[in-house]
C-alpha positions in Angstrom: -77.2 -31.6 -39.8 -75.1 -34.2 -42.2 -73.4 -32.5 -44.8 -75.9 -34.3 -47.6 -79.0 -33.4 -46.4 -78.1 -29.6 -45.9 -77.2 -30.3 -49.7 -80.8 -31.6 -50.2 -82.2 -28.5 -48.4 -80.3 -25.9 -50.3 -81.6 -28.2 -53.8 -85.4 -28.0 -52.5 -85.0 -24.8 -51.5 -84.1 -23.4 -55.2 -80.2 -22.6 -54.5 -78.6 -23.2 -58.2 -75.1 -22.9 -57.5 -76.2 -25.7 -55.0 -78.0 -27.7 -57.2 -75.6 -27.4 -60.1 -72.8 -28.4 -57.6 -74.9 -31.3 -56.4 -75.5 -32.4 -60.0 -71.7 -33.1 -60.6 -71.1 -34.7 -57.1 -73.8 -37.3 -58.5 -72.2 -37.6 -62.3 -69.1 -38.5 -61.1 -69.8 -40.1 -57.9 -67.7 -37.7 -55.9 -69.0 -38.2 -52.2 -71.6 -37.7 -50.9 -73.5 -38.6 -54.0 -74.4 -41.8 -52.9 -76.2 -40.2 -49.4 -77.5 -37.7 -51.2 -79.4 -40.2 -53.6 -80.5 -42.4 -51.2 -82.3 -39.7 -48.9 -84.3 -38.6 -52.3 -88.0 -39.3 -52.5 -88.6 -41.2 -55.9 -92.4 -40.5 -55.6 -92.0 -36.7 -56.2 -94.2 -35.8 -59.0 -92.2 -33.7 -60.9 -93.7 -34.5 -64.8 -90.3 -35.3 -67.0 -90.5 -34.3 -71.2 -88.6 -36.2 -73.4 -87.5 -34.8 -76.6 -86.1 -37.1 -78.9 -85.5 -37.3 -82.6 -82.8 -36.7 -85.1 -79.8 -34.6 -85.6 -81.2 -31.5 -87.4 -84.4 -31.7 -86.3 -84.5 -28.8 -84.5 -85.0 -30.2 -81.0 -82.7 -27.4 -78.9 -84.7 -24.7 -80.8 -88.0 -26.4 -80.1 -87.0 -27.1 -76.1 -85.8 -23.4 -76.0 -89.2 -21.9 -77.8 -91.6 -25.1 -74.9 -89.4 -23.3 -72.0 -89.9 -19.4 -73.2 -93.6 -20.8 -73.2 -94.3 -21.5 -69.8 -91.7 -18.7 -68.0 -94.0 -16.4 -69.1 -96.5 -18.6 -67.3 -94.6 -18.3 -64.0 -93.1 -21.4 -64.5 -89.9 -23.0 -63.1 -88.2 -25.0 -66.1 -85.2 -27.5 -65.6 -83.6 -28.8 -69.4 -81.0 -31.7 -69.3 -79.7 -31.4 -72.5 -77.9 -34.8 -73.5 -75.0 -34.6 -75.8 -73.5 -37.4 -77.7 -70.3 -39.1 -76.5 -67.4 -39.4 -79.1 -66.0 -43.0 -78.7 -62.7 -41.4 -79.6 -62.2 -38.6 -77.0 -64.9 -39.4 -74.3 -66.5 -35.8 -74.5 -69.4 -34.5 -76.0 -69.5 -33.6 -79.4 -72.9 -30.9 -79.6 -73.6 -27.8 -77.6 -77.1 -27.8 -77.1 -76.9 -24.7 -74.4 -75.8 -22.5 -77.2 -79.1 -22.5 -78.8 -80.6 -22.2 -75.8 -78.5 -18.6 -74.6 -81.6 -16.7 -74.6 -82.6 -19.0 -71.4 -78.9 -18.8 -69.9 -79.7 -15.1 -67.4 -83.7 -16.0 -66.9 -83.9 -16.9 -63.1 -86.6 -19.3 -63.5 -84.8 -21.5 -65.8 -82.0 -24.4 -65.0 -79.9 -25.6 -68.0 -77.4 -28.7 -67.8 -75.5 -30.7 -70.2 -74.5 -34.4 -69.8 -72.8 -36.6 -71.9 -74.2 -40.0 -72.8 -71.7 -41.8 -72.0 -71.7 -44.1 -74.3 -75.9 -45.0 -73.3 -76.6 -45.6 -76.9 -80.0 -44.3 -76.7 -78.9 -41.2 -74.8 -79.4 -42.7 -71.5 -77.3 -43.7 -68.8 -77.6 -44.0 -65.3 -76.4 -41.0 -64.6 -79.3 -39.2 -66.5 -81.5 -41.2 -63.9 -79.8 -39.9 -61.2 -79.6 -36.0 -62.0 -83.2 -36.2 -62.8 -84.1 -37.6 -59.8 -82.0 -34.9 -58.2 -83.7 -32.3 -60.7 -87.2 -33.4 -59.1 -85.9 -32.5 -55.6 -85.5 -28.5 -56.5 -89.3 -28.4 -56.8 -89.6 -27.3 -60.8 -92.6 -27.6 -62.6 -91.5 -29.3 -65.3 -88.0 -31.4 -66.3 -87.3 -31.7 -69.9 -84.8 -34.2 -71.4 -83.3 -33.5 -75.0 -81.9 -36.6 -76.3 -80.4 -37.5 -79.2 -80.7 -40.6 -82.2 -84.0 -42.3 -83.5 -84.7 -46.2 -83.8 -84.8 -48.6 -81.8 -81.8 -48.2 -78.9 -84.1 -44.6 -78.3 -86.6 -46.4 -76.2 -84.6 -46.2 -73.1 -86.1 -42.5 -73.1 -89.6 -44.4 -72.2 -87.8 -45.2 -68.8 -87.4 -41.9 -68.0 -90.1 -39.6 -69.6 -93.5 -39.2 -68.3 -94.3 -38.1 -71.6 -92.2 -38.9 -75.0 -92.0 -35.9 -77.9 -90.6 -37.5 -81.2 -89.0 -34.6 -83.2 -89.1 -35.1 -86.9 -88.7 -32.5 -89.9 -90.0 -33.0 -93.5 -87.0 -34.7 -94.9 -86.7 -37.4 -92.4 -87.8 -40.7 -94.5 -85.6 -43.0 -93.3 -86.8 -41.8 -89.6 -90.1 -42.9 -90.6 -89.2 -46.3 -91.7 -87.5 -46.4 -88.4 -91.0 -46.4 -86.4 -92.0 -49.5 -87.5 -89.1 -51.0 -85.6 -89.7 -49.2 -82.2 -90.2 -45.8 -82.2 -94.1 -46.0 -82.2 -94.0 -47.6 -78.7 -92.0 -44.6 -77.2 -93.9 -41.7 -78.8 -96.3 -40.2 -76.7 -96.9 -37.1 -79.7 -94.8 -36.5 -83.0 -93.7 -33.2 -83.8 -93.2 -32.2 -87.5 -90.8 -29.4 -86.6 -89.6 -27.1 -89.6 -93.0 -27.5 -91.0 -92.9 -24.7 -93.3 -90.7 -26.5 -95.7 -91.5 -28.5 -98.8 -93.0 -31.6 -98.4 -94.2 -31.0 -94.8 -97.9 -32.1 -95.8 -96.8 -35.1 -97.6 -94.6 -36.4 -95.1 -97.4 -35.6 -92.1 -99.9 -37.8 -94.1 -97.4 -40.5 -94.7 -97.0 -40.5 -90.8 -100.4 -41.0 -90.1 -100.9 -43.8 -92.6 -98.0 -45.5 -90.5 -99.6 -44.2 -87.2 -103.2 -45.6 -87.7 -101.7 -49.4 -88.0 -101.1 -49.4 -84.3 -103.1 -49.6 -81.5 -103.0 -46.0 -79.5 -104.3 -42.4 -81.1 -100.5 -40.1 -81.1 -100.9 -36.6 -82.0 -99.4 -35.3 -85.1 -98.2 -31.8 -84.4 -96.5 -29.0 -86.7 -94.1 -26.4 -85.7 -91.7 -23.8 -87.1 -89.5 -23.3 -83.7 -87.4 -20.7 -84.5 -90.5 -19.1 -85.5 -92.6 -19.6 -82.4 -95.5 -21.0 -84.7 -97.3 -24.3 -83.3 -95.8 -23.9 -80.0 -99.0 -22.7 -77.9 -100.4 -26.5 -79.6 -97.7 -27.8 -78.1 -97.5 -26.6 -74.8 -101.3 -27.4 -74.3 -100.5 -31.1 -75.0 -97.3 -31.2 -72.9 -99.5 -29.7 -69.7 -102.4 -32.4 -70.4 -102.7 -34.1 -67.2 -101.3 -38.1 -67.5 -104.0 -40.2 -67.3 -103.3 -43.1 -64.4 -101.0 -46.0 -65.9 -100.0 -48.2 -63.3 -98.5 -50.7 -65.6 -96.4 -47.1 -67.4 -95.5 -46.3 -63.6 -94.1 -49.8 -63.1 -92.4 -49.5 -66.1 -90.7 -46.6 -65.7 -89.2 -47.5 -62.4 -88.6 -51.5 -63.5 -86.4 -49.6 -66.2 -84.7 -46.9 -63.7 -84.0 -50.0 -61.1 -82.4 -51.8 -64.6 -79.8 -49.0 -65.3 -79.0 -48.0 -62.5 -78.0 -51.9 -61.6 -76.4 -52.1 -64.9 -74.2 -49.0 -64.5 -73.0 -50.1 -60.7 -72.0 -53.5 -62.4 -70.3 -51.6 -64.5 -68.5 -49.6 -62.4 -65.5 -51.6 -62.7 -64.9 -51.7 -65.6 -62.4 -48.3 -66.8 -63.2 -47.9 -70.9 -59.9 -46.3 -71.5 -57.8 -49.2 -69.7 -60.9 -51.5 -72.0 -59.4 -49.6 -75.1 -55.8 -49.6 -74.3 -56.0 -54.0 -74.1 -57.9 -53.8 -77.0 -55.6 -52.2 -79.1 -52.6 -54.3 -77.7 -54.9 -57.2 -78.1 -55.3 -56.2 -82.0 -51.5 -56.7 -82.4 -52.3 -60.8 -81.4 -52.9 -62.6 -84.8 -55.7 -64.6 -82.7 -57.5 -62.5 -81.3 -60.9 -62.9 -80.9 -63.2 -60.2 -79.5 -65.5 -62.7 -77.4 -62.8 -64.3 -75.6 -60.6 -61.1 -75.3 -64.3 -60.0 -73.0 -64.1 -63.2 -70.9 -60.5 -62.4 -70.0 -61.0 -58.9 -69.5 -64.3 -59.3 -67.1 -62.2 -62.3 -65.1 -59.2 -60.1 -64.8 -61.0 -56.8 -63.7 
């Protein structure tokens, strides 16, 4: 058997250490990534969460409370947890997995980190990818914790089956922000940190905002660390989809999109970009657009 698709057995047939290998073969295109993708079947129907929302929000503590949920149920959870890149260092900057720790010894539970890598929404084409892979070790249910609200966070609509906008009572300018995008990603909004002040004021200023538009989104309110609102939740998350063709198309139209993106990409190395750059900054004419043109014929 070829060394990739004994890989893809060991994925499908549960093996972690397997499938957390596998995962960074893929996110840094060490061989046999590239077999390994290509043998996938992109028609599994694995259903894919996105969480999404602001810093502070509470969204590890809400994916950590969704996943305690439906272990008990008997079922098998996989989190991608997606950190923000620092343009400085290249690393990520949060550790999501440490509010999840409760989750880190629980057999039926898979936890992975992943940078952005600069995605500005929190998507790059490498969180295509180890989803895709994620789908092939047979879990019930793939959630995606990403990071940022606005406009650059609808990228998470080409991944998610189903969108979860986290926000928390003090996030006005987060609001203002769904008139210029986020209402066409949100498949539910969560008010998480509900029992605070001003929880009831800011959930009725979100359904003024949300009856403008043209589909019914659920308004729900939790208290994560609390359990409270999660059974809600759950209940919505485990709805069956109803049958969007054009949301199928979509989703895949978008996948095909990055993942041409990023292999156009490819050649381009961003610390080589930023070490031109900065001796391009030392040139009293320099000029960003053309310093591109000369970089992209040159590379």
């Amino acid at each position: 058997m070829n060394t990739h698709l004994s890989i893809l057995s060991e994925v499908k047939a549960g093996n972690y250490k397997v499938l957390a290998r596998t995962l960074t073969l893929v996110e840094n295109n060490i061989t046999p990534a590239d077999s390994i993708l290509r043998d996938l079947d992109s028609r599994v129907n694995v259903p894919v969460l996105g969480i999404t929302g602001p810093p502070g929000a509470g969204k590890s503590t809400l994916v950590n409370a969704i996943a305690s949920h439906f272990v008990v149920k008997g079922m098998r959870i996989a989190i991608l947890a997606i950190d923000p890149t620092s343009p400085f260092n290249f690393g990520s900057l949060l550790g999501d997995r440490i509010r999840m720790a409760g989750q880190f010894n629980n057999p039926n539970v898979f936890i992975r980190s992943l940078a952005t890598r600069g995605a500005l929404g929190g998507i790059s084409a490498k969180t295509i990818e180890m989803v895709d892979v994620l789908k092939a070790a047979n879990f019930d249910l793939i959630i995606v914790e990403t990071v940022g609200v606005g406009q650059s966070e609808v990228e998470i609509a080409g991944l998610a089956d189903k969108t979860v906008v986290v926000l928390v009572p003090e996030s006005g300018d987060e609001v203002q922000n769904i008139k210029s995008g986020l209402m066409e990603i949100a498949d539910c909004f969560v008010i998480n940190k509900a029992d605070r002040d001003g929880a009831a004021i800011f959930a009725n200023n979100l359904k003024k905002i949300i009856h403008q538009g043209t589909k019914t989104i659920p308004i729900l309110k939790t208290v994560a660390d609390k359990n409270t609102g999660i059974d809600e939740l759950c209940a919505w998350i485990i709805k069956p989809l109803t049958s969007d063709h054009n949301r199928r198309a979509f989703l895949f139209a978008e996948k095909a999109w990055r993942l041409i993106q990023h292999e156009k990409m490819r050649i381009v190395d961003k610390k080589r970009l930023l070490e031109k750059v900065q001796a391009a900054l030392k040139e009293d004419d320099f000029n960003i657009y053309r310093f591109a043109d000369e970089f992209i014929s040159n590379s």
